[in-house]
DSSP file (Angstrom, degrees, kcal/mol; ACC not computed):
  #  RESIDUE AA STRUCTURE BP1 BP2  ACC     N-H-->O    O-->H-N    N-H-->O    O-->H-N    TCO  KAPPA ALPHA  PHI   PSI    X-CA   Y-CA   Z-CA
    1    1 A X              0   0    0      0, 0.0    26,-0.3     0, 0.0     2,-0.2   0.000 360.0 360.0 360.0 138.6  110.4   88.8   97.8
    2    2 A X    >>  -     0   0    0     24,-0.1     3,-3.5     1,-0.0     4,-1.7  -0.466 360.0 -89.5 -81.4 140.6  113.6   89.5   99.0
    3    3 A X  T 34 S+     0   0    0      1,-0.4     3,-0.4     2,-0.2     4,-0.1   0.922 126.9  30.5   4.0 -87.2  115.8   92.7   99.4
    4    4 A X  T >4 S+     0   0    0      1,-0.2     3,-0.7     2,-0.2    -1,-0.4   0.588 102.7  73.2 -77.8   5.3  117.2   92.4   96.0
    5    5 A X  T <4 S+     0   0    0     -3,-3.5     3,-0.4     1,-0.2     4,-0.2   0.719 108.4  43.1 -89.2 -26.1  114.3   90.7   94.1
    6    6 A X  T 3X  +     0   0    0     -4,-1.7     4,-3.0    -3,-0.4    -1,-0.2   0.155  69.6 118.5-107.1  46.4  112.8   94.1   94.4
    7    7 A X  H <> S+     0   0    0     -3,-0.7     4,-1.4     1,-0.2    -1,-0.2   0.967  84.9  56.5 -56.3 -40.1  115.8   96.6   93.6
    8    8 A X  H >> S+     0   0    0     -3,-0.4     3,-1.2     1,-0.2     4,-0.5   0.929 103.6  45.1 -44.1 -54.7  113.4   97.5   90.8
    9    9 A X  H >4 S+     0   0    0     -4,-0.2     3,-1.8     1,-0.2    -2,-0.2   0.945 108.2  61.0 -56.0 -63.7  110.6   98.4   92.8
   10   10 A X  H >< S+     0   0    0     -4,-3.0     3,-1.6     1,-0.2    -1,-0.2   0.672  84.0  70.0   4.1 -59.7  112.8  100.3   95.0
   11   11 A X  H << S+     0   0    0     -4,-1.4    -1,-0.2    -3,-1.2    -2,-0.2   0.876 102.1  60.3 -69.0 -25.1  114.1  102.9   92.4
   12   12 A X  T << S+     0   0    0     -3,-1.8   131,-1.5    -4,-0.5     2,-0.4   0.486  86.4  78.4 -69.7  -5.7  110.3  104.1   92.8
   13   13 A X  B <  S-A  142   0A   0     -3,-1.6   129,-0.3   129,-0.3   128,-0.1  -0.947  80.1-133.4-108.4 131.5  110.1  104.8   96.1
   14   14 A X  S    S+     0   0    0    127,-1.5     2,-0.3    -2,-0.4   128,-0.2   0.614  96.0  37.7 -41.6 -51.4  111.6  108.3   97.6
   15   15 A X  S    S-     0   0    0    126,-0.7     2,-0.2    -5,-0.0    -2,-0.1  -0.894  88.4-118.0-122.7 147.5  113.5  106.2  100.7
   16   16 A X        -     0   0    0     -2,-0.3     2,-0.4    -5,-0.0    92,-0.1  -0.391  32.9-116.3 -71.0 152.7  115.2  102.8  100.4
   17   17 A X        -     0   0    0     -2,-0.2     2,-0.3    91,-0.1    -4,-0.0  -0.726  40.2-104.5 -93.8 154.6  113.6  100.3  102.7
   18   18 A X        -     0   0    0     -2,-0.4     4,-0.4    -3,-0.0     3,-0.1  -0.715  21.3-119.2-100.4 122.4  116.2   99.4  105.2
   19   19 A X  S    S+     0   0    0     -2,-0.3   -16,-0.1     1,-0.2     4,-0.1   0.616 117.5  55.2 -30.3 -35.2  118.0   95.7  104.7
   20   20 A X  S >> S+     0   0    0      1,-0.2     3,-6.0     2,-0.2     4,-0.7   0.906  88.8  79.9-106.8 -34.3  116.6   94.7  108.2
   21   21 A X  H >> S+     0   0    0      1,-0.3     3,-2.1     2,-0.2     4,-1.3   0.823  89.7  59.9  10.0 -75.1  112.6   95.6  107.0
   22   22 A X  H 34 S+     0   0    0     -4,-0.4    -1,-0.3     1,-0.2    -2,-0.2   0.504  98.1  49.8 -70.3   4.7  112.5   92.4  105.4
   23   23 A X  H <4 S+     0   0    0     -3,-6.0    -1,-0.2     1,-0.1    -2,-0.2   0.637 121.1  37.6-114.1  18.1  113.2   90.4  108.2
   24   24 A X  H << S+     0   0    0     -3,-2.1    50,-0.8    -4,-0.7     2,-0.3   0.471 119.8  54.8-101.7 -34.1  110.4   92.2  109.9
   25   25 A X  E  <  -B   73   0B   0     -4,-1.3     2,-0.3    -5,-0.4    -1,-0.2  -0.961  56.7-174.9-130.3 124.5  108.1   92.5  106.5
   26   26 A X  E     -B   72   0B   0     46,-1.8    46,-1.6    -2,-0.3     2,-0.3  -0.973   4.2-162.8-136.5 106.5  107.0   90.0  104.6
   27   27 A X        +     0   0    0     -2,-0.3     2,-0.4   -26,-0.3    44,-0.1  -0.732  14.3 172.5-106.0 144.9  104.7   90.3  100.8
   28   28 A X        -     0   0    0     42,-0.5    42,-1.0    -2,-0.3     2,-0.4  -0.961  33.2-122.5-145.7 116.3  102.9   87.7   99.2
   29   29 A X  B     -C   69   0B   0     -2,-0.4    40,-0.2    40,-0.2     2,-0.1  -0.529  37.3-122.9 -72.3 135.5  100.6   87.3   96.3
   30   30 A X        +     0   0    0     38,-2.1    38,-0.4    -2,-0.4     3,-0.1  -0.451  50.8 145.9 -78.9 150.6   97.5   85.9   97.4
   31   31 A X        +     0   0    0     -2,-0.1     2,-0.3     1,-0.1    -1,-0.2   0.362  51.3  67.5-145.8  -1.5   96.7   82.9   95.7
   32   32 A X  S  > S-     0   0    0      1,-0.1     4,-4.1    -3,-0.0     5,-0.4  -0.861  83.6-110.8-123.4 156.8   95.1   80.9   98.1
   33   33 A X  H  > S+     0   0    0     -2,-0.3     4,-1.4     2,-0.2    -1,-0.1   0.865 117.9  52.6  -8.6 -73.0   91.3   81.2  100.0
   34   34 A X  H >> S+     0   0    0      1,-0.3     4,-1.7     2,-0.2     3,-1.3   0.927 106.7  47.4 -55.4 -67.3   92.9   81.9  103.3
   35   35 A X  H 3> S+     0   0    0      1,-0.3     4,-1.9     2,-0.2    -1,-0.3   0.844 118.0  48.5 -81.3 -17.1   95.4   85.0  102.1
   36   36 A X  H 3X S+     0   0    0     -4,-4.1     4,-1.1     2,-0.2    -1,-0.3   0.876 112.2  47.1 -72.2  -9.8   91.8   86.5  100.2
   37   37 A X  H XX S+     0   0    0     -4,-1.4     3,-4.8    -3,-1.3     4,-1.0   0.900 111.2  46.4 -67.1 -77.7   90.3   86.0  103.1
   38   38 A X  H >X S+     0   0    0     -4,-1.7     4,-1.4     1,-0.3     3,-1.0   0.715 115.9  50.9 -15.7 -59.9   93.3   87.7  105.2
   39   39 A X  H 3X S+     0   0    0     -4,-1.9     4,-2.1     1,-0.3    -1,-0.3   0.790 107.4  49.3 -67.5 -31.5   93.1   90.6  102.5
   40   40 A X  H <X S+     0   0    0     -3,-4.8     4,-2.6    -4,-1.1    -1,-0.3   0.695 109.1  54.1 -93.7 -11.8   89.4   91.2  102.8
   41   41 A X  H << S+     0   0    0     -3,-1.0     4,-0.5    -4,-1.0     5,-0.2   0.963 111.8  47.8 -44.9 -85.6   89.8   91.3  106.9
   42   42 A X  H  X S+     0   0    0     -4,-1.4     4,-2.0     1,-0.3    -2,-0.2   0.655 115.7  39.2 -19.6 -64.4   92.1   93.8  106.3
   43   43 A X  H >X>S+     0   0    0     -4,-2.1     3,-0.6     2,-0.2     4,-0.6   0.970 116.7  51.1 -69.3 -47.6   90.0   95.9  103.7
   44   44 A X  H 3X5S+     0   0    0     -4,-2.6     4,-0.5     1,-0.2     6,-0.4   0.767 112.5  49.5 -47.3 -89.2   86.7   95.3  105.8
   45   45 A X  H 34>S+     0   0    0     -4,-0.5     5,-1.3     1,-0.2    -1,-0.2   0.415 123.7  27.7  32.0 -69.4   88.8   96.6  108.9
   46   46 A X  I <X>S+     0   0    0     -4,-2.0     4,-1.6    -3,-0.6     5,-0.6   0.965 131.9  31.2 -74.3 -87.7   90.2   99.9  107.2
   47   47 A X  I  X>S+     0   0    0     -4,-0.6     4,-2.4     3,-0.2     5,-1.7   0.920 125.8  32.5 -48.3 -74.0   87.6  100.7  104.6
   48   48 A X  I  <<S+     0   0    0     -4,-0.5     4,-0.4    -5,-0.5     5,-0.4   0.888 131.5  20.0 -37.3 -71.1   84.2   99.5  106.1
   49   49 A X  I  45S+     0   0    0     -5,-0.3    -3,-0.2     1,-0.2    -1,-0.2   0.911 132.4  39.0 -90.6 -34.0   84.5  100.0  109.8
   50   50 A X  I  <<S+     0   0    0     -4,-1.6    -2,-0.2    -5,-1.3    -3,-0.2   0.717 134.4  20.0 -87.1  -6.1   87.1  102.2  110.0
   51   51 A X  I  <<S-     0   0    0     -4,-2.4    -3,-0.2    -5,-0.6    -1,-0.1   0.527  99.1-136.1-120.9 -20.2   86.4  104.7  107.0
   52   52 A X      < +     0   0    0     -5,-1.7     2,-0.4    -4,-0.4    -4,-0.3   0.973  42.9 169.5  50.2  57.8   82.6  103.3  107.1
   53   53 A X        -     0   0    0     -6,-1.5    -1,-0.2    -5,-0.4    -2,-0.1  -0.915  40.5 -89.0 -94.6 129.5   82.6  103.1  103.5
   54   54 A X    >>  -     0   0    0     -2,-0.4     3,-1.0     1,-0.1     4,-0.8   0.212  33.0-129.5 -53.5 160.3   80.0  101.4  101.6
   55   55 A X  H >> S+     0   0    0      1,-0.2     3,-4.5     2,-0.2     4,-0.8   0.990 105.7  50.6 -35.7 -90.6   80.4   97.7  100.9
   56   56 A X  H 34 S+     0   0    0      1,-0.3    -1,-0.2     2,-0.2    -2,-0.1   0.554 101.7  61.4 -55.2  11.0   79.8   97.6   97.6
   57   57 A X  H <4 S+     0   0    0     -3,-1.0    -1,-0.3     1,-0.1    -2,-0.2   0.734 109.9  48.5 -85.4 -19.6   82.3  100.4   97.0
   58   58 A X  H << S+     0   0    0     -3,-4.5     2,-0.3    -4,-0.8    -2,-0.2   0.262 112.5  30.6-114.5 -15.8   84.9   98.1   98.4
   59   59 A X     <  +     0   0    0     -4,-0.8    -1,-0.3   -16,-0.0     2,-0.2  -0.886  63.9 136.7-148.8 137.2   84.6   95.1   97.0
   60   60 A X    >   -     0   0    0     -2,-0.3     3,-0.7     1,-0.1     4,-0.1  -0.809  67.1 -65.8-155.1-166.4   83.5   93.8   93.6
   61   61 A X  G >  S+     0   0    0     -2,-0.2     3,-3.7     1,-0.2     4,-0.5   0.937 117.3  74.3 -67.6 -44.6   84.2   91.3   90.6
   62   62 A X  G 3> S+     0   0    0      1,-0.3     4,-1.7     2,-0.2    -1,-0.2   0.900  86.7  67.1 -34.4 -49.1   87.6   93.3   89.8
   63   63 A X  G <4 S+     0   0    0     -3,-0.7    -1,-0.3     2,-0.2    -2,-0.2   0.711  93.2  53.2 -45.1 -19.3   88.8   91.4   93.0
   64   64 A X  T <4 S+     0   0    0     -3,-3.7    -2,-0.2     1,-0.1    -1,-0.1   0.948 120.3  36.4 -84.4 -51.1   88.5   87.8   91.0
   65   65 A X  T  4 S+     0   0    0     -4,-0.5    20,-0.2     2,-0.1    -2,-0.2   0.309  96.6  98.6 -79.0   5.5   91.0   89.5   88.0
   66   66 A X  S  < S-     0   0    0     -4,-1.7     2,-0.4    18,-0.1    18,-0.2  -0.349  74.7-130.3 -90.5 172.0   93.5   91.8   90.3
   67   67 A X  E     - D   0  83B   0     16,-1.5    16,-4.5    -2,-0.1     2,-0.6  -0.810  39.9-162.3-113.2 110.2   96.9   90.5   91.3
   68   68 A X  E     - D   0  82B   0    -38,-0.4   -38,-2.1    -2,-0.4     2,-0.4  -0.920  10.8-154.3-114.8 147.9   96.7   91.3   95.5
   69   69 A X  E     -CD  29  81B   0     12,-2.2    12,-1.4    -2,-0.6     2,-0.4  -0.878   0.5-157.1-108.9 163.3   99.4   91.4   97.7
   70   70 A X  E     - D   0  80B   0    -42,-1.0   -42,-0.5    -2,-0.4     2,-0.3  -0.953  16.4-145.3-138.8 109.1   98.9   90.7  101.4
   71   71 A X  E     -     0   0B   0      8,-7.0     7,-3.4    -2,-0.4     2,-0.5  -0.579  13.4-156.9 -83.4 141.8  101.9   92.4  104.0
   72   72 A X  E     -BD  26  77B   0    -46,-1.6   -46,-1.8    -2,-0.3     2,-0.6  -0.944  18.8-158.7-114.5 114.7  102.9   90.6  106.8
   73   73 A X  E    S-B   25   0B   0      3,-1.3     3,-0.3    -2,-0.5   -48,-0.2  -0.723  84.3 -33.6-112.5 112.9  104.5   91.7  109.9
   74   74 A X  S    S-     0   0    0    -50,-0.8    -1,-0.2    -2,-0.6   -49,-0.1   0.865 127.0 -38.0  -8.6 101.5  106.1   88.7  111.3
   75   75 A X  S    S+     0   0    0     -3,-0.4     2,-0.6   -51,-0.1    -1,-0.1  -0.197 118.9 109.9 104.6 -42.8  103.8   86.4  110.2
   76   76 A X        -     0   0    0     -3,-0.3    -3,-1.3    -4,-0.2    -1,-0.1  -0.685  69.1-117.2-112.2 131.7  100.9   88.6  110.8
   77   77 A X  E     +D   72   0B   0     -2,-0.6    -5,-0.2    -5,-0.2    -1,-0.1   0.102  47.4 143.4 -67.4 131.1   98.7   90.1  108.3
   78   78 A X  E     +     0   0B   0     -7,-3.4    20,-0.3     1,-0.3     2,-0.2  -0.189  63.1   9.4-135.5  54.0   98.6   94.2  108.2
   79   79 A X  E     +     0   0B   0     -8,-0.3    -8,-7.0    18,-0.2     2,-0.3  -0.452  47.0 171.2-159.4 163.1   98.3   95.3  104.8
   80   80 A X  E     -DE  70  96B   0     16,-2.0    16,-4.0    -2,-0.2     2,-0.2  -0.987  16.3-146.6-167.1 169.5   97.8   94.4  101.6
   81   81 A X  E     -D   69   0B   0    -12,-1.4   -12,-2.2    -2,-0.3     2,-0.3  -0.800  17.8-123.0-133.5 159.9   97.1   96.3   97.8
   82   82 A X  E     -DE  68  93B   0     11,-3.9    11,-3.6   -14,-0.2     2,-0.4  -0.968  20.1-167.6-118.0 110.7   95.2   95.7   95.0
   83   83 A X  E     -DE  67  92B   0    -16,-4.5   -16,-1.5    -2,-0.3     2,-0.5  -0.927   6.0-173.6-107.7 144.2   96.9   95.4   91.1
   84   84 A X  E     - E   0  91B   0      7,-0.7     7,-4.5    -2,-0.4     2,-0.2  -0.965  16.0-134.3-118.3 151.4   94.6   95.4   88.0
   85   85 A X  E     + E   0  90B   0     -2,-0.5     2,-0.3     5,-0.2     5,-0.2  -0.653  28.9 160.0 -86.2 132.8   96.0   94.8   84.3
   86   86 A X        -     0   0    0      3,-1.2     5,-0.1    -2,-0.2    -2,-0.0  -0.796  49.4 -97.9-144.0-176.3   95.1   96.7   81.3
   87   87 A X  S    S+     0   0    0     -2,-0.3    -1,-0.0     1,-0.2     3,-0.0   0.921 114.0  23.6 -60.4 -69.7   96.8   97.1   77.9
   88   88 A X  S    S+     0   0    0     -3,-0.1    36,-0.5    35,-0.1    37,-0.4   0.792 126.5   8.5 -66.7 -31.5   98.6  100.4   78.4
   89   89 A X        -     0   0    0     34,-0.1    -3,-1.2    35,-0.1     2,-0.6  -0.820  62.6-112.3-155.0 154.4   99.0  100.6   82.0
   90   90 A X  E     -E   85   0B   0     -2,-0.3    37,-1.9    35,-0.2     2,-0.5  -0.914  27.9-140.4-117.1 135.4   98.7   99.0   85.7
   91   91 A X  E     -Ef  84 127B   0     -7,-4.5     2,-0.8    -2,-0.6    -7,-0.7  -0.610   7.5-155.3 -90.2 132.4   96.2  100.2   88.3
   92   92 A X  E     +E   83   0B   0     35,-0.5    37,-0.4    -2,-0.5     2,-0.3  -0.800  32.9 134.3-114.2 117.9   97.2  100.5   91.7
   93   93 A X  E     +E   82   0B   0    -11,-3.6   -11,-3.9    -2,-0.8     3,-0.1  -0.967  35.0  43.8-158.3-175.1   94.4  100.2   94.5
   94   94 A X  E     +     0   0B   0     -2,-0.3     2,-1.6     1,-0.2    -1,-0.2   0.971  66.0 178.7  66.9  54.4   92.4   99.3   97.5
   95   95 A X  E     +     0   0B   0    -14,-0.2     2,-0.8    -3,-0.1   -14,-0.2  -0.740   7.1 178.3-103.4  85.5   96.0   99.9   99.6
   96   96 A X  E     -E   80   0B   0    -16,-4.0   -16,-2.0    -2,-1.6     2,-0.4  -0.806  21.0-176.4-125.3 136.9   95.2   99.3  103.1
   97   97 A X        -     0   0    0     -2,-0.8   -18,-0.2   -18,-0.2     5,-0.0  -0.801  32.8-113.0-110.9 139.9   97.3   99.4  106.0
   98   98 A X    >>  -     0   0    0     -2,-0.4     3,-1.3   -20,-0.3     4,-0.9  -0.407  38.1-108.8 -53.8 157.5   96.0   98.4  109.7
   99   99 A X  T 34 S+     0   0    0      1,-0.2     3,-0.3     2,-0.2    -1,-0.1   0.816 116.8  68.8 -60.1 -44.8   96.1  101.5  111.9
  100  100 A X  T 34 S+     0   0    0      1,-0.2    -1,-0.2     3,-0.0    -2,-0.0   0.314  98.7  38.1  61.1-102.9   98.7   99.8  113.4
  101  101 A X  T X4 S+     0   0    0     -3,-1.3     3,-2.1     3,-0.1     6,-0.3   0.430  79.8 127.3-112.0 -38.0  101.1   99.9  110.9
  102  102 A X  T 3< S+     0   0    0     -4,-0.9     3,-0.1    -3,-0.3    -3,-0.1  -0.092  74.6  21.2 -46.4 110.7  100.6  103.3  109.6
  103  103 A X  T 3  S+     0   0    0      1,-0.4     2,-0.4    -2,-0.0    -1,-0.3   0.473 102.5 106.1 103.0  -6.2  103.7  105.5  109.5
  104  104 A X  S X  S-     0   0    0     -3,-2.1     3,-2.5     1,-0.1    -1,-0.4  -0.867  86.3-102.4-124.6 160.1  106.1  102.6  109.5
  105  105 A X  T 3> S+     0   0    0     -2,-0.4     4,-1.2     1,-0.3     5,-0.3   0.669 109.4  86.5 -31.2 -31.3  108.6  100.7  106.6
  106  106 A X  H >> S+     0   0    0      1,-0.3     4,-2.5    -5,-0.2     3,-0.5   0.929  87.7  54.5 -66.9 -37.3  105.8   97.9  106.5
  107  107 A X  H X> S+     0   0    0     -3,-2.5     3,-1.7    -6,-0.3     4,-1.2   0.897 109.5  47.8 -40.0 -74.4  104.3  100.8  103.6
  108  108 A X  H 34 S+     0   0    0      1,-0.3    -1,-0.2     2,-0.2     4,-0.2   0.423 112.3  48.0 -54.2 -27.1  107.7  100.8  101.5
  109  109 A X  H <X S+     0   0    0     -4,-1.2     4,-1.2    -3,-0.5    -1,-0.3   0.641 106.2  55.6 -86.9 -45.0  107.9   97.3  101.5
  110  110 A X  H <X S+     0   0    0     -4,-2.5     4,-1.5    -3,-1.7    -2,-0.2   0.675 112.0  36.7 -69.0 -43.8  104.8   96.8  100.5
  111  111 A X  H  X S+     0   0    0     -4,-1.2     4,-2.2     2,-0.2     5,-0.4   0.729 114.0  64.0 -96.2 -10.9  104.7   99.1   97.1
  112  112 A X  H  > S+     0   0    0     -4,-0.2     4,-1.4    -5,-0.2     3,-0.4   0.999 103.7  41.2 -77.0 -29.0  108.2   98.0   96.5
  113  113 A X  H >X S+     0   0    0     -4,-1.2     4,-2.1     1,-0.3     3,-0.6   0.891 120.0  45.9 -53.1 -77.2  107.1   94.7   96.2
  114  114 A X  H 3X S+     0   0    0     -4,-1.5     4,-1.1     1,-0.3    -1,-0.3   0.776 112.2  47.6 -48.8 -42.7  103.9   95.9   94.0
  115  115 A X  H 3X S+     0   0    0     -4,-2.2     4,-2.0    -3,-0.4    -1,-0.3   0.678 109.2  58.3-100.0 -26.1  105.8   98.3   91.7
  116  116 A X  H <X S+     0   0    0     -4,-1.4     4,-1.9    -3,-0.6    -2,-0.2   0.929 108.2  48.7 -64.9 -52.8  108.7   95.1   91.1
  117  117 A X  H  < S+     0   0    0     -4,-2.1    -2,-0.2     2,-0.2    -3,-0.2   0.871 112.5  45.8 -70.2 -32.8  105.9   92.9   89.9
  118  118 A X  H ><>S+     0   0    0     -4,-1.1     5,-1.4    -5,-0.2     3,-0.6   0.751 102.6  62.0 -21.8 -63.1  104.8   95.4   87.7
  119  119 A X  H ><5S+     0   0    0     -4,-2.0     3,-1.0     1,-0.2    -3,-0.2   0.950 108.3  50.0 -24.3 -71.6  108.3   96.3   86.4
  120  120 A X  T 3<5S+     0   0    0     -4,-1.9    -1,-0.2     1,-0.3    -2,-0.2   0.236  96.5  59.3-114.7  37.3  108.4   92.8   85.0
  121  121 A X  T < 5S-     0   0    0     -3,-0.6    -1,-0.3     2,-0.1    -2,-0.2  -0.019 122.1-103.7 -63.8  -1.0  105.5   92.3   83.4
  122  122 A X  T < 5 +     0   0    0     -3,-1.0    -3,-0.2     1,-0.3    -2,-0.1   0.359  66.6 150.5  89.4 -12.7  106.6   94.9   81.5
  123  123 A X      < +     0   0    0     -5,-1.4    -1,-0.3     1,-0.1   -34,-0.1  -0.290  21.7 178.5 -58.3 141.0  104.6   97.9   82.5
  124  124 A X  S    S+     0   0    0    -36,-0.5     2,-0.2    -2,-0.0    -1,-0.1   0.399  72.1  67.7-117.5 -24.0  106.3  101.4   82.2
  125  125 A X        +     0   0    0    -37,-0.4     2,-0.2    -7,-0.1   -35,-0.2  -0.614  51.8 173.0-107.1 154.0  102.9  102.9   83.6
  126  126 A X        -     0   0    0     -2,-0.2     2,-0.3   -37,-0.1   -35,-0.2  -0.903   6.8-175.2-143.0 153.1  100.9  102.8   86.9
  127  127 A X  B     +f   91   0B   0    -37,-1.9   -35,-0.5    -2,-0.2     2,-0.2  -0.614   6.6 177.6-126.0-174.3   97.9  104.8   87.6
  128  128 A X        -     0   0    0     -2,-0.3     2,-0.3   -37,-0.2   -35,-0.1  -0.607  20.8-138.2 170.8 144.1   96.0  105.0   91.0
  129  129 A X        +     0   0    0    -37,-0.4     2,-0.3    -2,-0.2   -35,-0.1  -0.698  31.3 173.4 -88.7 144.6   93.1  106.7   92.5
  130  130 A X        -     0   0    0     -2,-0.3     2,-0.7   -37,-0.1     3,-0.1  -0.929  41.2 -91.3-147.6-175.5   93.1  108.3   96.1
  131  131 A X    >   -     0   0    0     -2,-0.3     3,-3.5     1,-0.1     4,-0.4  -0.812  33.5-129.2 -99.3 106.6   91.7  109.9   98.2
  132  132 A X  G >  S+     0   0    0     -2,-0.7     3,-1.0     1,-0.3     4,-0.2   0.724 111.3  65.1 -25.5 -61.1   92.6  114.0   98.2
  133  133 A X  G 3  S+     0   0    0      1,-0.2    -1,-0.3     2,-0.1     3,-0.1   0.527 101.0  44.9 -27.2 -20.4   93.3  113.5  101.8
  134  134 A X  G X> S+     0   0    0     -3,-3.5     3,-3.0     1,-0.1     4,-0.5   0.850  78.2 101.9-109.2 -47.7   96.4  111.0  101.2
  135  135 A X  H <> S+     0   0    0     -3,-1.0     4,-2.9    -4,-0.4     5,-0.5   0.618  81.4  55.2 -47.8 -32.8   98.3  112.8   98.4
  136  136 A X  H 34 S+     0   0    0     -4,-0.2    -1,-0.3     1,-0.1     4,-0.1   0.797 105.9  46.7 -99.0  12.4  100.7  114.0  100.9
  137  137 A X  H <4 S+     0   0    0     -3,-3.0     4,-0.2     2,-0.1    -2,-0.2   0.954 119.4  42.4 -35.9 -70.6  101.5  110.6  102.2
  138  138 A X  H >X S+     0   0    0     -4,-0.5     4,-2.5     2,-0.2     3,-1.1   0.915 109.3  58.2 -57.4 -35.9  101.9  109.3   98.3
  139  139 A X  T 3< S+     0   0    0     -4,-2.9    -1,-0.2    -5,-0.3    -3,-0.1   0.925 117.6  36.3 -55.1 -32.8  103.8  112.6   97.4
  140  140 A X  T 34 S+     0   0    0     -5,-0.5    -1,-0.3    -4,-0.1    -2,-0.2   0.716 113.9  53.1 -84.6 -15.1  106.2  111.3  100.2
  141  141 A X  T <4 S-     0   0    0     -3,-1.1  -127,-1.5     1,-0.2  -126,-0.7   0.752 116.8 -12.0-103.0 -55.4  106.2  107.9   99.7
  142  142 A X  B  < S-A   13   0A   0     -4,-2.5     2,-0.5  -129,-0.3  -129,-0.3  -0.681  79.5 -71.9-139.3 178.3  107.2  107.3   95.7
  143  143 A X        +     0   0    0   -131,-1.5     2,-0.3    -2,-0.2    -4,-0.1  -0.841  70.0 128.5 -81.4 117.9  107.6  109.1   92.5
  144  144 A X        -     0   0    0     -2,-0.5     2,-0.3    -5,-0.0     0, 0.0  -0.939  46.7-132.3-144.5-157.0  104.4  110.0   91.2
  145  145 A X        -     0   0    0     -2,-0.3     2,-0.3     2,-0.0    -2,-0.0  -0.876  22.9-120.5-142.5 159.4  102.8  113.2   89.9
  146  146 A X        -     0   0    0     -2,-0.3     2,-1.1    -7,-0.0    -2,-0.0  -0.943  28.7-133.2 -92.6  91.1   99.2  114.7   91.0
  147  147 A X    >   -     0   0    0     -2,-0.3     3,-1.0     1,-0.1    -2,-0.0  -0.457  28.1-142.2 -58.4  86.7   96.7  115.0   87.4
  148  148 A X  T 3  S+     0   0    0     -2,-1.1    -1,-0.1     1,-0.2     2,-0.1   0.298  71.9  34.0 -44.6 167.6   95.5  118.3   87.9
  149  149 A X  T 3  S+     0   0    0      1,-0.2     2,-1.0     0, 0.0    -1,-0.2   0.677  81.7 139.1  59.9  -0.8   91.6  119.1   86.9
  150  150 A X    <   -     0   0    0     -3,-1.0    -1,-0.2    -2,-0.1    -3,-0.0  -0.646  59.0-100.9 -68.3 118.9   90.4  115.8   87.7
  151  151 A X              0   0    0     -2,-1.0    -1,-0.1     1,-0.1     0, 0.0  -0.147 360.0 360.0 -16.8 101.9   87.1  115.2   89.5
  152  152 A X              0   0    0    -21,-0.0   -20,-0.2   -20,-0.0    -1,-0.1   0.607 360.0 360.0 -57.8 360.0   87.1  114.4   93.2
């Protein structure tokens, strides 16, 4: 997706992604073998070896019915996110970036791109789980608010 295909996506994020991003950063829904394979490098990578999180915490059947994106920086894959569908509302997870990557535009680019497809399905909502540890990344990143009294 291009600059303007995601102006939507955009208005959610805190900073504008910079015009020259995209010719650095590149999102794609996976749709094919290859880019779930690419996406599940990625999550093994992050989660597994790097976070040593179980397996099965990390992948499951939700992966055949999410929407993934896979980010590319030129050409080569370093993140990619996870969307699942429900009535009310869109879930956002599994968001991993290679080490990498971490701290650079590739992030912004990456949720605008997520929050754009979202947008126009129709969704007004997004939810997402994280990890207490991250909140002040997300707090920095986009609009969202923290749901106090929740369970770690």
């Amino acid at each position: 997706m291009s600059q303007i295909q995601n102006k939507i996506g955009e208005s959610v994020l805190l900073r504008r992604v910079p015009p020259e991003a995209y010719l650095e950063y590149s999102t794609e829904i996976v749709r094919t073998l290859d880019g779930f394979h690419q996406i599940s490098a990625i999550r093994s990578a992050v989660f597994l070896s790097e976070q040593d999180c179980p397996y099965e915490e990390e992948f499951d059947g939700n992966d055949f019915c999410a929407t993934h994106l896979l980010l590319k920086a030129k050409g080569r894959p370093v993140g990619t996110l996870r969307i699942r569908w429900f009535a009310e509302f869109a879930k956002l997870e599994r968001i991993a970036l290679l080490p990498c990557e971490r701290g650079r535009v590739g992030l912004r680019v990456l949720l605008a791109t997520g929050f754009e497809i979202v947008s126009r399905k129709g969704y007004e909502r997004m939810i997402g789980q994280i990890q207490s540890r991250l909140w002040p990344v997300w707090s920095r990143t986009f609009k969202c608010r923290l749901i106090e009294g929740r369970p770690a």
